[in-house]
N, CA, C and O of each residue as an XYZ file, in Angstrom:
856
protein
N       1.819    -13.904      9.381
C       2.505    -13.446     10.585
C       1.629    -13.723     11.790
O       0.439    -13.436     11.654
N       2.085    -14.314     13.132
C       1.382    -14.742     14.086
C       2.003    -14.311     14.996
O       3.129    -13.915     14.695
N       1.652    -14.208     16.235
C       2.517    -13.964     17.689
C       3.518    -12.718     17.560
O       3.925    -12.292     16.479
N       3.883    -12.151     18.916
C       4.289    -11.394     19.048
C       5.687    -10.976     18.483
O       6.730    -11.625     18.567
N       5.445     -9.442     17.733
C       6.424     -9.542     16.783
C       8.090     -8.999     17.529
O       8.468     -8.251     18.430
N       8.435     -9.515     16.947
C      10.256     -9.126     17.398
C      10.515     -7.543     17.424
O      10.091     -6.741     16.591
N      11.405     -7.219     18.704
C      11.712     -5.964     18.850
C      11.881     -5.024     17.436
O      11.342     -3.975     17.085
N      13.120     -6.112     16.657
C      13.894     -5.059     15.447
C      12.779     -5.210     14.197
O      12.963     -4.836     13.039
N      11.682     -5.798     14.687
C      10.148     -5.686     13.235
C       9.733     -4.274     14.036
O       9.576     -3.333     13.258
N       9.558     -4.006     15.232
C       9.273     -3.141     15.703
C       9.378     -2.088     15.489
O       8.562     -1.195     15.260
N      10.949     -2.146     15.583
C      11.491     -0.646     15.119
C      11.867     -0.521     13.853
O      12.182      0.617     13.503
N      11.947     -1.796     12.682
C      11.819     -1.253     11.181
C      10.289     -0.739     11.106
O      10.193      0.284     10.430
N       9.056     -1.215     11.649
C       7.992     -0.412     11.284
C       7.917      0.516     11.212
O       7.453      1.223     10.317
N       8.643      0.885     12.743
C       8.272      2.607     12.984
C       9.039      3.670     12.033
O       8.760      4.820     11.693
N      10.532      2.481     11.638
C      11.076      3.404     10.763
C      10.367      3.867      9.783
O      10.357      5.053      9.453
N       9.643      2.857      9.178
C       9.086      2.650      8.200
C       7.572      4.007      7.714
O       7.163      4.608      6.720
N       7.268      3.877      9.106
C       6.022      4.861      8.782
C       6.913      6.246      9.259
O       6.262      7.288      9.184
N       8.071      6.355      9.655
C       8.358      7.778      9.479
C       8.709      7.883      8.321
O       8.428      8.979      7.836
N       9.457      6.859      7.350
C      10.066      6.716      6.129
C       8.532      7.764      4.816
O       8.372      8.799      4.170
N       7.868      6.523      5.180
C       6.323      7.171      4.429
C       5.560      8.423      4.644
O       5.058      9.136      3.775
N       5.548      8.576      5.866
C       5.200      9.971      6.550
C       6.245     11.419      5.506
O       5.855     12.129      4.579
N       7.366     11.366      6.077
C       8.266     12.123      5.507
C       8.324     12.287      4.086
O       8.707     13.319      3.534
N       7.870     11.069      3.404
C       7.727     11.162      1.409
C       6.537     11.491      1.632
O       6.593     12.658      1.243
N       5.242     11.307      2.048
C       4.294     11.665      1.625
C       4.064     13.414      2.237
O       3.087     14.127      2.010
N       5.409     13.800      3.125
C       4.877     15.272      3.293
C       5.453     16.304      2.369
O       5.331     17.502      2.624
N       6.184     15.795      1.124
C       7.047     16.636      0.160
C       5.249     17.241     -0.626
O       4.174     16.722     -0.926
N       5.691     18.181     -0.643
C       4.639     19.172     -1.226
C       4.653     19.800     -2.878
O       4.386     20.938     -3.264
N       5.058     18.628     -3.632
C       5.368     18.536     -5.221
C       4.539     19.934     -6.020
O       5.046     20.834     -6.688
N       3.244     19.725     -5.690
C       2.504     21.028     -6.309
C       3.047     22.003     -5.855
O       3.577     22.702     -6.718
N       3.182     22.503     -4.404
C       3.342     23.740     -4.021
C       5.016     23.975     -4.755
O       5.213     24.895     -5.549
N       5.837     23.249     -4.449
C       7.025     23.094     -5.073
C       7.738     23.713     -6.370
O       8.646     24.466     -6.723
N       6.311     22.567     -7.020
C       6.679     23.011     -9.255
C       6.415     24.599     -9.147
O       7.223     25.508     -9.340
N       4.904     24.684     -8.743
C       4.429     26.304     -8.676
C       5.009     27.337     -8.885
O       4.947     28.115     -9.837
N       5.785     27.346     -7.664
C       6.935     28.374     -7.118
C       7.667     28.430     -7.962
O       7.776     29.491     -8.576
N       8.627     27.040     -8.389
C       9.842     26.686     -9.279
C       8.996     26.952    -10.857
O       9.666     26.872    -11.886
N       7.795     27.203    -10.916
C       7.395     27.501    -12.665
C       6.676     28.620    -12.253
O       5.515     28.724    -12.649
N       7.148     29.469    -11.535
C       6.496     30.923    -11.887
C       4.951     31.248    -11.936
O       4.412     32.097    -12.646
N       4.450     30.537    -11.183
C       2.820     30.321    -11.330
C       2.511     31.045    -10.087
O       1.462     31.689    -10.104
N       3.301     31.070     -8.881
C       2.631     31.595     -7.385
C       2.486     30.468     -6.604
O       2.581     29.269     -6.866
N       2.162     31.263     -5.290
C       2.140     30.395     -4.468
C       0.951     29.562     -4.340
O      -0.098     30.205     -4.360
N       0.845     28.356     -4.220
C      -0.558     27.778     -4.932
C      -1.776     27.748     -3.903
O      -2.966     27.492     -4.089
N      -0.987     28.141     -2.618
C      -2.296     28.102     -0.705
C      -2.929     29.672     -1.449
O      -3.957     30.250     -1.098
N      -2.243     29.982     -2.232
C      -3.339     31.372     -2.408
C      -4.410     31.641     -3.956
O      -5.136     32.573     -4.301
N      -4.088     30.472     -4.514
C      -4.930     29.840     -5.603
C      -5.944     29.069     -5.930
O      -5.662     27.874     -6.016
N      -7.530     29.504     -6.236
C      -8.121     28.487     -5.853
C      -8.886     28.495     -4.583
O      -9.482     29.291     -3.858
N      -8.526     26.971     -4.670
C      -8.934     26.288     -3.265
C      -7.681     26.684     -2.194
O      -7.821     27.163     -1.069
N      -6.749     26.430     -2.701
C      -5.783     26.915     -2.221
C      -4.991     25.369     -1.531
O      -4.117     25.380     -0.664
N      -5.565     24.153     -2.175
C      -5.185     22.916     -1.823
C      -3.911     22.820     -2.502
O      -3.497     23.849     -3.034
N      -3.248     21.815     -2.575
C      -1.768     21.329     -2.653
C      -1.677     20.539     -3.679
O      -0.518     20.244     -3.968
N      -2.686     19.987     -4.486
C      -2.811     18.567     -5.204
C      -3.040     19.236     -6.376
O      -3.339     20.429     -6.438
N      -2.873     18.310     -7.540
C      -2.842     18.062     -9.057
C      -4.222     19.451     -9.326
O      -4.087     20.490     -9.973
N      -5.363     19.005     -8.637
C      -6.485     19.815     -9.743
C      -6.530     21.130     -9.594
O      -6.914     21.816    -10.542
N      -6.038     21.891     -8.033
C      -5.697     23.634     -8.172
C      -4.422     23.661     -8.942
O      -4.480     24.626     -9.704
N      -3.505     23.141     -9.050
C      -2.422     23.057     -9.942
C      -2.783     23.317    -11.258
O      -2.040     24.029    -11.933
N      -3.755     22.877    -11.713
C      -4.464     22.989    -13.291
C      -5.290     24.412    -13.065
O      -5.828     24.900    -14.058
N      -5.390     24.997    -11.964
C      -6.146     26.124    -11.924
C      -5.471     26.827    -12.447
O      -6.000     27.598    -13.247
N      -4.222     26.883    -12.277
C      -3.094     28.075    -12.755
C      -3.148     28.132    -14.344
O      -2.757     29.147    -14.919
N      -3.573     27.175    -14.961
C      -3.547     27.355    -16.283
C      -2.171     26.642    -17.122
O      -1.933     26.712    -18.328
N      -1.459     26.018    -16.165
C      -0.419     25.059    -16.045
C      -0.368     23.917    -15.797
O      -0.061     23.369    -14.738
N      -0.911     23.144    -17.542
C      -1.409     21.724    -17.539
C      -0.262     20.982    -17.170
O      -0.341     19.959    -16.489
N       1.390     21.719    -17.826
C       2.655     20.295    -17.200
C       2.901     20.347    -16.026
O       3.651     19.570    -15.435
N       2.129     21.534    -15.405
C       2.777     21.769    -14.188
C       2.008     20.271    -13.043
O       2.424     19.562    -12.126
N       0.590     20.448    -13.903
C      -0.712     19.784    -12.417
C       0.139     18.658    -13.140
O       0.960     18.082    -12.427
N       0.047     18.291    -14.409
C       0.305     16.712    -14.927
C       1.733     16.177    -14.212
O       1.778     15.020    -13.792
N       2.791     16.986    -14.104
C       4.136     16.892    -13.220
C       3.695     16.619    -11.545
O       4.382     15.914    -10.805
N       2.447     17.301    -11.112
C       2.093     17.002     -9.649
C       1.063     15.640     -9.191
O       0.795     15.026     -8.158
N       0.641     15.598    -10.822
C      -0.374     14.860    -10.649
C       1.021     13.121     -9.931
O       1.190     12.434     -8.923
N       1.623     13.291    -11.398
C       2.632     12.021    -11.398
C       3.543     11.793     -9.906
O       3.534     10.701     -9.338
N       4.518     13.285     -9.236
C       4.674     12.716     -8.420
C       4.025     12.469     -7.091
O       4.313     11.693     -6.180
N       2.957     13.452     -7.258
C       2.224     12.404     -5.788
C       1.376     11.430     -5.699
O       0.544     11.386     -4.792
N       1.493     10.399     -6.758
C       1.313      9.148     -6.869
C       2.952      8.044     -6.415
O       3.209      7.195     -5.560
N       3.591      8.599     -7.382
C       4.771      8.339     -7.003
C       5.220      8.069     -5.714
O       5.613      7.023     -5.197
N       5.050      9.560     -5.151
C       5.972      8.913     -3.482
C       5.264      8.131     -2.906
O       5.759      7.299     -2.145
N       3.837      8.210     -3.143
C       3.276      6.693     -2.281
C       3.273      5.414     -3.257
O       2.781      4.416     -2.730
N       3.625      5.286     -4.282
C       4.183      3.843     -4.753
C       5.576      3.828     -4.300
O       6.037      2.699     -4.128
N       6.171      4.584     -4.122
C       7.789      4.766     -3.624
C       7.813      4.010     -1.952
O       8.361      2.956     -1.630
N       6.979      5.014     -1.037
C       7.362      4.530      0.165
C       6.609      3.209      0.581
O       7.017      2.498      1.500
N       5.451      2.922     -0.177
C       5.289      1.210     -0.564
C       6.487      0.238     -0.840
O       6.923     -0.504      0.041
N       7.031      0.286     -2.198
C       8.345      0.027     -2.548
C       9.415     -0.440     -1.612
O       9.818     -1.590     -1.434
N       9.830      0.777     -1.002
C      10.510      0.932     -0.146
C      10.670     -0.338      1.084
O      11.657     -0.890      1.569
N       9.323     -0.473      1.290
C       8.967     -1.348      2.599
C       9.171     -2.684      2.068
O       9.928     -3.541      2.525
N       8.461     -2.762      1.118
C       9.009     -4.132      0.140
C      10.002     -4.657      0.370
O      10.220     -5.763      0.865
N      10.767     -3.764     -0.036
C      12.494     -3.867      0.258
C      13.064     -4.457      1.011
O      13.715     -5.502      1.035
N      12.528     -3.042      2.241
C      13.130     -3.692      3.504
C      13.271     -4.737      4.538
O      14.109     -5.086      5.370
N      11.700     -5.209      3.997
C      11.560     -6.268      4.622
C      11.436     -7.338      4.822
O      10.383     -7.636      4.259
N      11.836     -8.191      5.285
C      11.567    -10.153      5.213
C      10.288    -10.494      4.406
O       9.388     -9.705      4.696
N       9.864    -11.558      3.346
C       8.468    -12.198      3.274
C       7.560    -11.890      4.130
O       6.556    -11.192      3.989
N       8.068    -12.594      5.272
C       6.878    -12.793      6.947
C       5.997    -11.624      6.801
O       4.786    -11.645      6.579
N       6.959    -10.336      6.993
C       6.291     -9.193      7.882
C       5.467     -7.542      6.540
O       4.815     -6.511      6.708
N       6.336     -8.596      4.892
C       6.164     -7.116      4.236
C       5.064     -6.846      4.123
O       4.932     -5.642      4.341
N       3.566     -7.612      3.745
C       2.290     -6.872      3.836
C       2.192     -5.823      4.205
O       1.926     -4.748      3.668
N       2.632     -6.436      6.110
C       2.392     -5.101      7.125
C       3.006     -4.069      7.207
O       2.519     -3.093      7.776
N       4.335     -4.055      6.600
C       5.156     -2.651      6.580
C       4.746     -2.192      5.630
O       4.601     -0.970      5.612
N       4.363     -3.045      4.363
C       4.073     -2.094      3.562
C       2.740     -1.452      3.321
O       2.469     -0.526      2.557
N       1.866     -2.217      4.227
C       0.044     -1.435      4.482
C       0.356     -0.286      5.474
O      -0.580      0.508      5.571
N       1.637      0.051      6.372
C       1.787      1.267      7.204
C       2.182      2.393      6.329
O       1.736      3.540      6.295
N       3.323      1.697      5.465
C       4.126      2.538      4.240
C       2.723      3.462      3.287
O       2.991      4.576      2.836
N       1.612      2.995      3.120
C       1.405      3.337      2.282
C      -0.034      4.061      3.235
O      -0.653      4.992      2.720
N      -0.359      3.637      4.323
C      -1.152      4.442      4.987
C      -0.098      5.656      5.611
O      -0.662      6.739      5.764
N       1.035      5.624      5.906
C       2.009      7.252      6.613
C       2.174      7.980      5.335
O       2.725      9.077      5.422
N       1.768      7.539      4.063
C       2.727      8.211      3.142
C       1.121      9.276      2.497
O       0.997     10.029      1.531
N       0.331      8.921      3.378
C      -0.876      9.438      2.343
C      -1.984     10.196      3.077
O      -3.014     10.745      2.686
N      -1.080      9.941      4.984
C      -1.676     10.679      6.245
C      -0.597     12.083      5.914
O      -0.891     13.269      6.059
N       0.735     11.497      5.425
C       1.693     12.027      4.851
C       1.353     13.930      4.040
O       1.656     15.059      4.427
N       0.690     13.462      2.959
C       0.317     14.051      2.003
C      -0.512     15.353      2.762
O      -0.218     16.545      2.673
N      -1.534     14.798      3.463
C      -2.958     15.237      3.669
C      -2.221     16.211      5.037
O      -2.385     17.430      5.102
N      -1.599     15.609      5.824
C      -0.998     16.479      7.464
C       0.517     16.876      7.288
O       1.414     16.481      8.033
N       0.714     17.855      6.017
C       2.325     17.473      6.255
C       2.859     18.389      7.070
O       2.483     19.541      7.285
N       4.055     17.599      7.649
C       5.118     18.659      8.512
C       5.478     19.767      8.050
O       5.558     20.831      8.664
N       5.805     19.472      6.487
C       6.596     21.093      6.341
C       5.779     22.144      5.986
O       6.296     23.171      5.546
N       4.509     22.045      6.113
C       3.527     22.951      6.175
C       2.051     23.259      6.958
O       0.971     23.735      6.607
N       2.485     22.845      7.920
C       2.193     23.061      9.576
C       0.985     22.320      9.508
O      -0.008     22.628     10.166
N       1.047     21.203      8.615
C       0.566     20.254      8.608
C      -0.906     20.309      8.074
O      -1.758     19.481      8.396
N      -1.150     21.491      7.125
C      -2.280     21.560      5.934
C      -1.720     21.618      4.602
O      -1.120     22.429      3.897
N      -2.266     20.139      4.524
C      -2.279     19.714      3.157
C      -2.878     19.242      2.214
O      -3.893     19.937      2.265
N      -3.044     18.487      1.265
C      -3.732     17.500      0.230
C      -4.700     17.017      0.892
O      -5.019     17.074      2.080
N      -5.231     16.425     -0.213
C      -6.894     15.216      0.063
C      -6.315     13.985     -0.271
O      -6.878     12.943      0.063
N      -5.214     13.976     -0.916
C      -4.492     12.534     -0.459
C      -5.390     11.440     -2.021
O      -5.658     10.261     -1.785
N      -5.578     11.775     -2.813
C      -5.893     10.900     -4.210
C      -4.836     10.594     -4.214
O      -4.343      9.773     -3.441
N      -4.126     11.333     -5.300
C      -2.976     10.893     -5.810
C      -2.208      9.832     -4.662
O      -2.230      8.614     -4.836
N      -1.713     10.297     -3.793
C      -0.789      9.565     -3.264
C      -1.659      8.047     -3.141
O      -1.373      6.906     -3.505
N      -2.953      8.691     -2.387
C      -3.240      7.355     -1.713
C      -3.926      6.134     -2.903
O      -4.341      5.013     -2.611
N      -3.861      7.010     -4.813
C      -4.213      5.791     -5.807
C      -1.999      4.962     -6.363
O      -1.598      4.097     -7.141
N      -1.571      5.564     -5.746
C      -0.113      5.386     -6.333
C       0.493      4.415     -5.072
O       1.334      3.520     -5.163
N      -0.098      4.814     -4.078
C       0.321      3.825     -2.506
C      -0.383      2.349     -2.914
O       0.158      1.251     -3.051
N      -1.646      2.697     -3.042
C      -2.726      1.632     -3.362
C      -1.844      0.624     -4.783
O      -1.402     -0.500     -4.547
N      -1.727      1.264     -6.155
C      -1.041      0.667     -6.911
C      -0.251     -0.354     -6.579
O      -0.131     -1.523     -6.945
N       0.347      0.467     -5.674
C       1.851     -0.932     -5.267
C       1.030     -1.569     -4.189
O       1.339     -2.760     -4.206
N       0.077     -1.341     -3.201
C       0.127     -2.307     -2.019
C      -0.739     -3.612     -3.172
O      -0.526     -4.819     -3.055
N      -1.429     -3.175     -3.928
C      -2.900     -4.534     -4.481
C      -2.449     -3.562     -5.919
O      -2.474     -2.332     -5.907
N      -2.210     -4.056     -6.632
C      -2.103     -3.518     -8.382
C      -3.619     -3.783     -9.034
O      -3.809     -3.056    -10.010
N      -4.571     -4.529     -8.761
C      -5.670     -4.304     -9.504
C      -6.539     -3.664     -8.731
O      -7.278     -2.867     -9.309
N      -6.711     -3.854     -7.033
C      -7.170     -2.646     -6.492
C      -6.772     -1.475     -6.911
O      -7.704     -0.730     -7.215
N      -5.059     -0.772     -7.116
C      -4.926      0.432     -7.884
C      -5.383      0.699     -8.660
O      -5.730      1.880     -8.703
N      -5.707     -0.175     -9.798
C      -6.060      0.156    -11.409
C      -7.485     -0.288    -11.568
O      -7.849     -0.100    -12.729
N      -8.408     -0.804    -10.819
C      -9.993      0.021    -10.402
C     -10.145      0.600    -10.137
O     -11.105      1.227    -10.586
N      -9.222      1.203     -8.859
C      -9.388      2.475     -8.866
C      -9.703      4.036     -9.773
O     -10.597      4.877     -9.861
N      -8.184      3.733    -10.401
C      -8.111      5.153    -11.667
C      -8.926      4.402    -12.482
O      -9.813      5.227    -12.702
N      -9.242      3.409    -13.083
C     -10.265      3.422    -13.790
C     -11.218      4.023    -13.514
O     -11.423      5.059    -14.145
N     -12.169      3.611    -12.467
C     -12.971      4.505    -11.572
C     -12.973      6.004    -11.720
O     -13.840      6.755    -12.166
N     -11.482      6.299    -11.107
C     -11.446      7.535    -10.937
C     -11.657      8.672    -12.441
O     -12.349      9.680    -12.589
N     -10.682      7.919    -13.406
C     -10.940      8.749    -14.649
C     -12.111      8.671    -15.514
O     -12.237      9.454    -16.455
N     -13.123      7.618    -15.206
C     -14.254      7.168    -15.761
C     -15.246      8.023    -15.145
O     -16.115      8.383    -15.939
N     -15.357      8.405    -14.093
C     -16.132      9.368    -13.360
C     -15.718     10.641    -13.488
O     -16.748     11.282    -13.696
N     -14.859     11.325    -13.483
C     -14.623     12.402    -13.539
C     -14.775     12.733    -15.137
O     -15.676     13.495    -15.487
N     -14.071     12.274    -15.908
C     -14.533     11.852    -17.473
C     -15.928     12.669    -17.803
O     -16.183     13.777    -18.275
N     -16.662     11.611    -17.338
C     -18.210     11.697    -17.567
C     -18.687     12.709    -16.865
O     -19.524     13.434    -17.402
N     -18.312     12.937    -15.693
C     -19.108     14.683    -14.267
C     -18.494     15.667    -15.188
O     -19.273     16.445    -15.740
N     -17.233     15.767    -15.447
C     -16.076     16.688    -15.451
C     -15.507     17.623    -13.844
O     -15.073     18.772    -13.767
N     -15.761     16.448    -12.558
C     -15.849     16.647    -11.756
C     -14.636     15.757    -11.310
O     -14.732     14.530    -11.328
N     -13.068     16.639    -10.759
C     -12.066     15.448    -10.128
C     -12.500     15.055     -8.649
O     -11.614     14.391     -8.113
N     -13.390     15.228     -7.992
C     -13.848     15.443     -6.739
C     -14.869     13.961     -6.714
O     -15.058     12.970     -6.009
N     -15.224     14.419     -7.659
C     -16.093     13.073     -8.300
C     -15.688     11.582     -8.359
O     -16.152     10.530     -7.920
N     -15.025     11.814     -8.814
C     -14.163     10.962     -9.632
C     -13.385     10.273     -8.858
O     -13.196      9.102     -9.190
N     -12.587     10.887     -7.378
C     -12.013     10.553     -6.459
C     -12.786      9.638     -5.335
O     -12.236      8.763     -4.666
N     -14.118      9.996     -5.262
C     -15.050     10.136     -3.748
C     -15.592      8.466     -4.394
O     -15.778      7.474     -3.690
N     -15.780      8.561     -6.121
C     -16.118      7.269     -6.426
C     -14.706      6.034     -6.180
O     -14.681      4.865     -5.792
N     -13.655      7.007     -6.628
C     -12.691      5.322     -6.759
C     -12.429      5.398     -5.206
O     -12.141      4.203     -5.152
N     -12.327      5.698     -4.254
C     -11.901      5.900     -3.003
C     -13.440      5.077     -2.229
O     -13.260      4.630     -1.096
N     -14.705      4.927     -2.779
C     -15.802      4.194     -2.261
C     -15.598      2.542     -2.967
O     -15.767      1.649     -2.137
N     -15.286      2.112     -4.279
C     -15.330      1.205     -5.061
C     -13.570      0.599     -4.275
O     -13.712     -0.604     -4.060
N     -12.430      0.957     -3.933
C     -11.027      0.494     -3.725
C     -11.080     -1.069     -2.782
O     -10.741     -2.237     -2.970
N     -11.651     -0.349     -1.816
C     -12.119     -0.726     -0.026
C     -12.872     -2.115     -0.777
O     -12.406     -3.222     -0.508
N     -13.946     -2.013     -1.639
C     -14.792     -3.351     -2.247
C     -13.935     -4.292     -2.605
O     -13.850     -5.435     -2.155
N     -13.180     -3.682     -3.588
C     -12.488     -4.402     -4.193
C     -11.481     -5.054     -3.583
O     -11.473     -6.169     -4.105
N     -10.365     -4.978     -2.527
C      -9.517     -5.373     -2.149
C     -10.486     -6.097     -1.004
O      -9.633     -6.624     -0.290
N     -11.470     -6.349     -0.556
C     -12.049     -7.227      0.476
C     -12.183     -8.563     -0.104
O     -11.980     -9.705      0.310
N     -12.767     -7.823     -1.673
C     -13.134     -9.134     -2.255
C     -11.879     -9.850     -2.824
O     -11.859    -10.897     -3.472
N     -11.369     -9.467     -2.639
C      -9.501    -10.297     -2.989
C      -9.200    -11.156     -2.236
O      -8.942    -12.347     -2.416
N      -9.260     -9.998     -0.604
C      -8.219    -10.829      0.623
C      -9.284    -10.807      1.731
O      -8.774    -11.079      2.818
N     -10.571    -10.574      1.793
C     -11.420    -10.826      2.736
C     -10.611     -9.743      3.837
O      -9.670     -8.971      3.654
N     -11.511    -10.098      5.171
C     -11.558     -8.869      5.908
C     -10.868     -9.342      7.448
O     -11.407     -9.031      8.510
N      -9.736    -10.049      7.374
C      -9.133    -10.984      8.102
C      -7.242     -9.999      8.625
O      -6.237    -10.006      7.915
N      -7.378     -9.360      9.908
C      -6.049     -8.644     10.036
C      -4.861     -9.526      9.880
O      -3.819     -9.335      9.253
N      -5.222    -10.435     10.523
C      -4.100    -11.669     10.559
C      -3.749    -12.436      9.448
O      -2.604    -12.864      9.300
N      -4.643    -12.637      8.664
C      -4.218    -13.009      6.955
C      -3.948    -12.206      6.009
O      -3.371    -12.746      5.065
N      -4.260    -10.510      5.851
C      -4.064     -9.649      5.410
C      -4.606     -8.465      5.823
O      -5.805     -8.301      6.048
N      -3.238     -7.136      5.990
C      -3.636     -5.975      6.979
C      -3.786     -5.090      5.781
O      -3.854     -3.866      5.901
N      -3.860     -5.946      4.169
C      -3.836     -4.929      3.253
C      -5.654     -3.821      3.148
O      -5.930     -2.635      2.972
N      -6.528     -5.239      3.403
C      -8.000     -4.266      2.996
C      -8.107     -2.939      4.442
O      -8.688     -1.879      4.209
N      -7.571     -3.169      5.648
C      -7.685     -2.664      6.533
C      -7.324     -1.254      6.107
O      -8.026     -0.246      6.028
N      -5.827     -1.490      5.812
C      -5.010     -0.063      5.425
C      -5.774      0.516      4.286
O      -5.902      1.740      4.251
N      -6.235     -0.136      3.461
C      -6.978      0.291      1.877
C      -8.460      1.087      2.205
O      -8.834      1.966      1.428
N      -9.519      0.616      3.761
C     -10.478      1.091      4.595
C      -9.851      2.133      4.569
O     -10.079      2.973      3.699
N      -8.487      2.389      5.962
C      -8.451      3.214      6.668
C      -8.210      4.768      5.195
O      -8.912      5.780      5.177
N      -7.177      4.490      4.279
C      -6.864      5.382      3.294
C      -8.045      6.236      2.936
O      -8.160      7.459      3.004
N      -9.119      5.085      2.439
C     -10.073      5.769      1.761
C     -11.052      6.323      2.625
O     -11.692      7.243      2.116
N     -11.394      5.970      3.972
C     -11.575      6.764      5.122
C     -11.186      8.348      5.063
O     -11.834      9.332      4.708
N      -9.932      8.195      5.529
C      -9.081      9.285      5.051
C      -9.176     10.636      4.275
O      -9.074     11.806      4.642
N      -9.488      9.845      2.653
C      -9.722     10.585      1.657
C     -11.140     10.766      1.771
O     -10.950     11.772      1.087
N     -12.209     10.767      1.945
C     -13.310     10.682      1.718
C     -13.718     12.120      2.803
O     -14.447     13.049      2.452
N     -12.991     11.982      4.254
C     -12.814     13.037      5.156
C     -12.576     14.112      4.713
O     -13.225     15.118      5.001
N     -11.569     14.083      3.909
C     -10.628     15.350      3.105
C     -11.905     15.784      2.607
O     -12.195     16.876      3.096
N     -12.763     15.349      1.833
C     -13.649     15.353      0.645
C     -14.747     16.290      0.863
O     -15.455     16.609     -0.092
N     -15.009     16.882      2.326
C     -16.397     16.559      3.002
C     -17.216     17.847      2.333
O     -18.421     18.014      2.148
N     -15.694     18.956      1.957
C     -16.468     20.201      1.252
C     -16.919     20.044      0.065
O     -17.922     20.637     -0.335
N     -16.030     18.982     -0.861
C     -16.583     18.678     -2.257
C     -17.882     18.354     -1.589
O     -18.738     19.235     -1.508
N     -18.118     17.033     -1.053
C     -19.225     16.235     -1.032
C     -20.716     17.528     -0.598
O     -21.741     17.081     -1.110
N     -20.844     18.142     -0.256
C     -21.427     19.196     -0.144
C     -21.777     20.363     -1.062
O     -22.823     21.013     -1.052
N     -20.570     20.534     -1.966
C     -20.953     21.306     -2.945
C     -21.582     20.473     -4.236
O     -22.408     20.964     -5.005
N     -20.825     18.565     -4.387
C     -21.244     17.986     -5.242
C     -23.388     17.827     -4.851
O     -24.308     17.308     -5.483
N     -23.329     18.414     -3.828
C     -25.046     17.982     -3.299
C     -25.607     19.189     -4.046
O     -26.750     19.208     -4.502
N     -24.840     20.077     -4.133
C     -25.789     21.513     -3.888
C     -25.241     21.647     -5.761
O     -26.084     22.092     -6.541
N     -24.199     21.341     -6.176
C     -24.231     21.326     -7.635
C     -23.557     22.642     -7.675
O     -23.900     23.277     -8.672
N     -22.517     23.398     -6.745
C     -21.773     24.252     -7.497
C     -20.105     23.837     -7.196
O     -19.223     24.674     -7.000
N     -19.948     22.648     -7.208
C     -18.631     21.824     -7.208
C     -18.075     22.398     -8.836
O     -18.749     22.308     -9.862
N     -16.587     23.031     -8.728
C     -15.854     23.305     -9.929
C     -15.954     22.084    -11.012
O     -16.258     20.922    -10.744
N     -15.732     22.445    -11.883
C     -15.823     21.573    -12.794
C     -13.774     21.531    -13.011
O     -12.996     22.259    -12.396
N     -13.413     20.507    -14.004
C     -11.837     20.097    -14.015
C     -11.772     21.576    -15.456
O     -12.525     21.820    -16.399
N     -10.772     22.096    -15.062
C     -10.329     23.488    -15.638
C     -10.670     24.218    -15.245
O      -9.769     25.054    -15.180
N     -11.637     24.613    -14.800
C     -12.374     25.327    -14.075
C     -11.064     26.719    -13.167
O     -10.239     26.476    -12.286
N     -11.276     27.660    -13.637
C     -10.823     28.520    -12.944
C     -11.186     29.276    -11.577
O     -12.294     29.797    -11.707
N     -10.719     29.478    -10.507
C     -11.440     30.170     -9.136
C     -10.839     31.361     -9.148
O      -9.693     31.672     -9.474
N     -12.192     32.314     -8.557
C     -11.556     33.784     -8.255
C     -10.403     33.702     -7.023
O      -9.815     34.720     -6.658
């Protein structure tokens, strides 16, 4: 894609990142919780939104049901962009798709905009934008946490290793591909979310995965 883009690319983008924005602000954990009798999950825990306080409850189908769909809606509103759009322009709708769907997650609307750390979505966005960038990733991710018994771990590594990997694919070029940019900015993102793990992973009283909180 070169030169200045056409009005109606314009406004499918923008559709586009409200499209992703809006899937990535469905709040699946807090959701199942409620709907499986577990509580409200902002008062569990950490009191985060994502797959691993979900497992705090002691409700492995519940986190494994949260884990799946918030990977999902960000391979979804990836997808999506795919779809919608011409050859020329889909990279780029779909590197917005999968960066709104995972700013999505982390700032959502319907909960005054505290939310997730954005893994899940942003290894299920990643999946669809680069498929072997995705799947270094969770390799990564489950190989580290695996071995710590740390999901914090496990995340902070595949979210440092993603960004490598997709440079070394498509190099670091906006105009030939806006995919490593969006794959930066994500794991940026997530790594932000991270900053209390990364602090407790220093000091060594980071939960371990099952791990119950008062």
């Amino acid at each position: 894609m070169s030169g200045q883009l056409p009005t109606y690319v314009l406004w499918l983008m923008a559709a586009i990142a409200f499209m992703g924005y809006a899937l990535g602000s469905v709040p699946f954990g807090l959701i199942l919780t409620n709907l499986g009798g577990a509580g409200d999950l902002r008062n569990i825990g950490s009191g985060n939104i994502g797959a691993t306080n979900v497992l705090r409850t002691g409700r492995k189908d519940l986190a494994a049901a949260t884990l799946g769909l918030d990977a999902a809606k960000g391979f979804l509103a990836v997808l999506i962009a795919w779809v919608m759009t011409s050859p020329d322009y889909s990279d780029h709708t779909a590197s917005l798709a999968a960066l709104a769907a995972v700013v999505g997650h982390c700032f959502p609307i319907f909960l005054g905009f505290r939310g997730g750390k954005g893994v899940a979505t942003g290894l299920g966005a990643l999946l669809a934008l680069s498929p072997i960038t995705g799947l270094v990733g969770c390799a990564v991710w489950l190989g580290v946490a695996r071995i710590t018994r740390i999901s914090s771990a496990g995340a902070l590594a595949a979210f440092v290793a993603m960004p490598v990997v997709i440079l070394a694919l498509y190099g670091f070029s906006f105009q030939a591909s806006p995919k490593p940019m969006a794959t930066l900015l994500i794991s940026l993102l997530v790594l932000a979310r991270h900053h209390e793990n990364i602090g407790r992973i220093l000091r060594g009283t980071e939960s371990r995965i099952g791990q119950k909180k008062d």
